[in-house]
Each structure stands twice: as C-alpha cells, then as structure tokens.
N, C-alpha and C positions, 0 to 999 in steps of 0.2 A: 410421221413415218418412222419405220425403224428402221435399223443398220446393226446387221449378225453377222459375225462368222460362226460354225458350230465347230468346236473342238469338244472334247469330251469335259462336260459342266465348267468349261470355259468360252466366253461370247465379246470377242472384242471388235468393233468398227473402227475400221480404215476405209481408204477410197481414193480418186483422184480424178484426173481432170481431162480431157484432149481436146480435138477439134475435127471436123470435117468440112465438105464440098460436095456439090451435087452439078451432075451436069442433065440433061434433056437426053431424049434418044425417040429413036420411032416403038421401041419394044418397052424400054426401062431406064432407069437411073435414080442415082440415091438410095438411102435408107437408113435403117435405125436399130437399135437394140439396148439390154441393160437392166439394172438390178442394183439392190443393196440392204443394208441388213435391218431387220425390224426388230422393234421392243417389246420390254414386258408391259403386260397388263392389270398383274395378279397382286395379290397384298403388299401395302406398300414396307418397304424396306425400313428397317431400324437403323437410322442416321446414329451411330454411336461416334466416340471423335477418337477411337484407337486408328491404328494404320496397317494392320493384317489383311485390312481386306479382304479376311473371309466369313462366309456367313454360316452360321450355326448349324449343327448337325440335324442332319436329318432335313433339308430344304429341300422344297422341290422348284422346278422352275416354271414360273407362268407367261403364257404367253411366249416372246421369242427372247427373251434375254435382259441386258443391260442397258439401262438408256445413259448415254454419255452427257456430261457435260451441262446437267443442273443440279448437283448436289449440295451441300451442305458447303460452312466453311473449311472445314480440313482439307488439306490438299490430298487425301488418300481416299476420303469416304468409304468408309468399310460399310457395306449393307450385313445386316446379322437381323438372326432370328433365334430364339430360344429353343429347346429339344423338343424337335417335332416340328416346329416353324414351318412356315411357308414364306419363303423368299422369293419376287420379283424380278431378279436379276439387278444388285444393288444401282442404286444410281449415285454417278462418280461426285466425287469432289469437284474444285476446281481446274483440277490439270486435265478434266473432262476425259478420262479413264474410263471405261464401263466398271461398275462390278460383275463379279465374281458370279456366276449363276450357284444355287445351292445345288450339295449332294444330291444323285440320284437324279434329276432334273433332266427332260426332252426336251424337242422339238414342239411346236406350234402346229394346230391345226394346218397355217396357213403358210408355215414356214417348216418346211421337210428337212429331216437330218442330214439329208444329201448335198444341199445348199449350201452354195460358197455365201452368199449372202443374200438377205431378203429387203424388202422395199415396201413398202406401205403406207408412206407419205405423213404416218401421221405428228412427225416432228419434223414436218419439213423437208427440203431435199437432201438433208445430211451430207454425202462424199460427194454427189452427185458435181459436176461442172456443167452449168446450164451455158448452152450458146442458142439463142435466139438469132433469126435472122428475117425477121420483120415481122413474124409472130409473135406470142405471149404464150409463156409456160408459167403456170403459177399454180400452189395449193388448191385446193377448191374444194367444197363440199355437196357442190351441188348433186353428184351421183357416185357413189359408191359400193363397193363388193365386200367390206368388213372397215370397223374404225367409223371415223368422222370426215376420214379425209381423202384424196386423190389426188392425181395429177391431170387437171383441168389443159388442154390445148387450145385455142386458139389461131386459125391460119388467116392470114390478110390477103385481101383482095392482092394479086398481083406478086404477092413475096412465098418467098421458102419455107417459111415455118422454124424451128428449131427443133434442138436436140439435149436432153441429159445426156452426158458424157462418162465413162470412167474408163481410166486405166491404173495400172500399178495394181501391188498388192488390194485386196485378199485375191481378187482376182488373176493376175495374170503374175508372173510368165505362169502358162499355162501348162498343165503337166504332161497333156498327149494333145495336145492344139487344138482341143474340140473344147464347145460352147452348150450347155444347153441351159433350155431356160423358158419361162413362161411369163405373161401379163397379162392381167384381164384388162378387157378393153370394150368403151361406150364410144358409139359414134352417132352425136346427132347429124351431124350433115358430113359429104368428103366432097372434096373438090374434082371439074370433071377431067386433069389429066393425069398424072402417075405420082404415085405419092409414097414412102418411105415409111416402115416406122422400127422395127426394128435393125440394128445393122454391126456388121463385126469386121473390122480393118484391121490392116498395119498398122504399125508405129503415127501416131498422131492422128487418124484417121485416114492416112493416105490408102489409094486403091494397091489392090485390088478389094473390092467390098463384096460382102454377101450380104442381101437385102431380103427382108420380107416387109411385103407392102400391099398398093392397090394400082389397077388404072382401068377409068370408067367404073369405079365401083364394086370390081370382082378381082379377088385374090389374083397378086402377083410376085412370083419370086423371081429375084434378077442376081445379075451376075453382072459387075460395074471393073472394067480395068484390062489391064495387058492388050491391049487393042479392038477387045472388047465392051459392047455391050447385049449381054443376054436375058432368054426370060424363059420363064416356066409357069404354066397353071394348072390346079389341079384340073383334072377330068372325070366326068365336065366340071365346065366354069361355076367357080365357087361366088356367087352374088353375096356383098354384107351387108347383113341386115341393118336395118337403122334400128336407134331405140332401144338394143338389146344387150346385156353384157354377155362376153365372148370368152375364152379361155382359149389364147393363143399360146402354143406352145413350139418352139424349134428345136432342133439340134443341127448345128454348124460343126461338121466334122471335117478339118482341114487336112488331116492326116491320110483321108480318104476319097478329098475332093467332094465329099457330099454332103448336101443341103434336107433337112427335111422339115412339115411341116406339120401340124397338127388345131383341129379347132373342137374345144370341148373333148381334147383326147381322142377323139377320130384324127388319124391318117388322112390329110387329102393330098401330099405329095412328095414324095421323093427324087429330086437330083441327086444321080449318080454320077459324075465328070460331065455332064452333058445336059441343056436342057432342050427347049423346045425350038429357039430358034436364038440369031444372034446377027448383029452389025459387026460382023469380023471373026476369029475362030469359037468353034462353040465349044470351048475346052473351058471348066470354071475351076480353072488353076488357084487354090486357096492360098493367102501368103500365109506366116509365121502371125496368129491373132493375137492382138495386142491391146484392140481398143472394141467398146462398145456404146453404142449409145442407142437410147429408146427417143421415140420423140415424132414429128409429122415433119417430114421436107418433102416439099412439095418440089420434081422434076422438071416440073413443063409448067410454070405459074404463069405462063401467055396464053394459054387453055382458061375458058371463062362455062362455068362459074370456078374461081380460083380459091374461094374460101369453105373453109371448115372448121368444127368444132366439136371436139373428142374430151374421153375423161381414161386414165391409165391405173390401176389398182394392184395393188398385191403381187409384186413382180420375184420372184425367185429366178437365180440362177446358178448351176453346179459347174463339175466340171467332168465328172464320171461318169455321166447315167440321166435318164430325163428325170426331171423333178416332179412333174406331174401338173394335176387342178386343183387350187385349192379347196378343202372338203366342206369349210364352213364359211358362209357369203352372208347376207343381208340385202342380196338383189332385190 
C-alpha cells in the first residue's frame, strides 16, 4: 500500500495511531473510517549516494509518490534521474524519508490532488494502528480494485471485528473539522446485526462518533454519543450487494452537523442535525474530529449468523472537498 501527502512535487508519509469501543442499540452503534498515502509505480529511481535528495530536471511523477523506508544504504537516498528522466517518487534511505517526487509531477489516477493522503495496501499497512478485537485485519490478495493487494477482514463468530486507526498529522487537526473520503469495498458475507466500517471521533476514539455502516444487510448511518443513539438510511433502503466492488464515499461535516453518503458517486443520503430516529435526542451534535478509523465492528455480535468477510482497497481522504472514485480499477 502507499502513504501520500500531496504538496506541490513534494510526497511525504506520516500517520498515527488510536482506539475505539462500540456499544449495541436497537437502531445502531459503532463504526469505522480512514486512509493513507500510496506509492509510486513508475521507473525506478537512480539510487545515487549524494544527499540533495533531489531528482533531475525535468521528472515527472508516477503513480502516487515516494515509497519510504527501503532504500539504499545512505541515510538521504537521493532518487535522480537524468534530463528529461522520469522519476518514481525516490525511495528513501534508511532514516525511511520518502523522496522527493520529480518536477512537474501529479497526482495518480487513484490518488487525487485533493488528498490528504491515500491507501492502497500495497506496502502494507504503513501509519495505520491496527486494533483487532477478535477479528483478523491482514494484507491479502485475494480481491482487489488496483495493485496486488487489499485489506482483507475477517469477523469471528461472536466478537467485534477491528479497526485501522489514524490520528495526528497529515491528517488532523483538522482545518474546517470536516472529513471527506472514499474506499472501495468487497463483501463476501456480513453478519446479521449492525456493523460499522467507516467512523470519525474525538480524541482517542471517544463518542461522540459518526458511522457509516450496515444492519441486516442494508446501508446504515448512525449517530453514537451525548445520550444518544441514532440512525438514518437512505430512501428507500439501500440492500449490499455481495460479490461486488463498491465505491463508498462520505463527507463528515462537523462544522455543520452533517453526515453524507455516496455509493459509486450516487447520493443516497444526507444528515442534516437530525436523522431518522434515535434512543434519546435526535440532534447528531459532531465533536471536534480527531480520529479515524476504517475497519468492520461488529454492534450487536449476540445476533447469529455473527461472522463476515470483506476486502477494503484504494482508500483516499481530504480534507476540502470530496475526493471522488477512483478512475482506474482491475475489478
């Protein structure tokens, strides 16, 4: 997987870590969210042993950027390319730096300008903090939407599931407290009571949370905290398909109290302060966002059948504006 920030023909990965909880409800509880930055793919980079760190005039950048932390021995790994080159996004030394993306140098098909950082698994879970909670989160190849790789889920009979984690930098503090952000997503089986996958908290993952999830199988967005638990679905009820890769998109706008959601770039719902029902007021008061994480927690895992098994791809997430689908798959 890769790990991007996009500055102008500058791509560095950072990340970090948190935690959450999930409680049960008659409507909702729990959830998930999250992203980070992806690599280049493109010509490989001239390991030379100066320490400038910059690559030759005239590079462009392939793919999303710089892969950290398998270079050469110099502690600087300068990636270069001769006049006219095509540079990769060098790959760092050993103080695992990114390089330098070359002059002139984009954005990825699959990883938009807009992009605080992108995700793609295919190095692994890079920033990510994995917290497992009787599940398994692990690389996997078995199905994918670009690359070799994914993030394969696994839900256990009776347990939670887990979550990929991030807080801190590139991400957050947040500049207007809103989230947006996308993942493509495979479900071969879900489990039959309410289940979580994207999710955006306070500070360490504490509530209040915005969720996007499921229960019984069809689209559910929840509202978890302040004495609440609430829920919304689109209309009508959105069924998920099995079998199929999806193009899940949100925007968590806390500044405005509202939730929205998108599948393949269709609209199917908007929370405004309010959704469709709730175990206590139906105000979905946003805190101050701080943490994200992507992942399956499972709500209500005394609901049988309790187990599920998903694949997560291609995750971007900004922080201005929606990022979008990505344009180029291998579905």
């Amino acid at each position: 997987m890769l790990a991007r920030t996009v500055l102008i023909g500058l791509v560095v990965l950072l990340g970090g870590c948190a935690d959450g909880a999930a409680t049960g409800g008659s409507g909702a509880a729990s959830g998930f969210g999250g992203a980070s930055g992806s690599s280049g793919a493109g010509a490989a980079p001239n390991q030379n042993a100066g320490t400038s760190g910059a690559p030759g005039g005239g590079g462009t950048v392939a793919a999303d950027g710089g892969q950290g932390g398998s270079g050469g021995a110099q502690s600087a790994g300068a990636p270069s390319a001769g006049a006219g080159g095509a540079v990769s996004g060098g790959t760092s030394g050993s103080g695992g730096m990114s390089g330098a993306a070359g002059a002139g140098g984009g954005a990825s098909a699959n990883c938009p300008a807009s992009a605080v950082f992108c995700e793609d698994f295919e190095n692994g879970l890079d920033a990510w903090a994995k917290e497992e909670s009787g599940g398994t989160l692990a690389i996997d190849g078995t199905h994918v939407t670009s690359g070799q790789s994914a993030l394969g889920i696994t839900m256990a009979t009776g347990q939670r599931g887990g979550w990929l984690e991030r807080t801190g930098a590139p991400l957050f503090p947040l500049p207007m407290n809103a989230i947006y952000g996308r993942v493509m997503m495979y479900f071969e089986s879900l489990p039959a009571g309410h289940t979580d996958f994207i999710r955006a908290a306070s500070t360490n993952g504490q509530t209040p949370w915005y969720n996007v999830g499921e229960q019984t199988g069809k689209v559910l967005l929840n509202y978890f905290g302040n004495g609440s638990d609430c829920w919304a679905r689109p209309s009508p009820s959105t069924n998920i398909p099995l079998q199929t890769w999806m193009c899940w998109e949100w925007v968590y706008d806390g500044a405005q109290d509202q939730m929205q959601f998108f599948i393949d770039g269709e609209l199917m719902r908007t929370v405004d302060g309010v959704g469709d029902g709730c175990s206590g007021p139906n105000v979905w008061n946003a805190p101050q966002f701080n943490y994200l994480a992507i992942g399956a927690y499972n709500a209500q895992p005394n609901n049988s059948p309790s187990v599920g098994k998903m694949w997560f791809d291609d995750v971007a997430v900004g922080t201005t504006g929606r990022v979008g689908c990505p344009s180029a798959t291998n579905q």
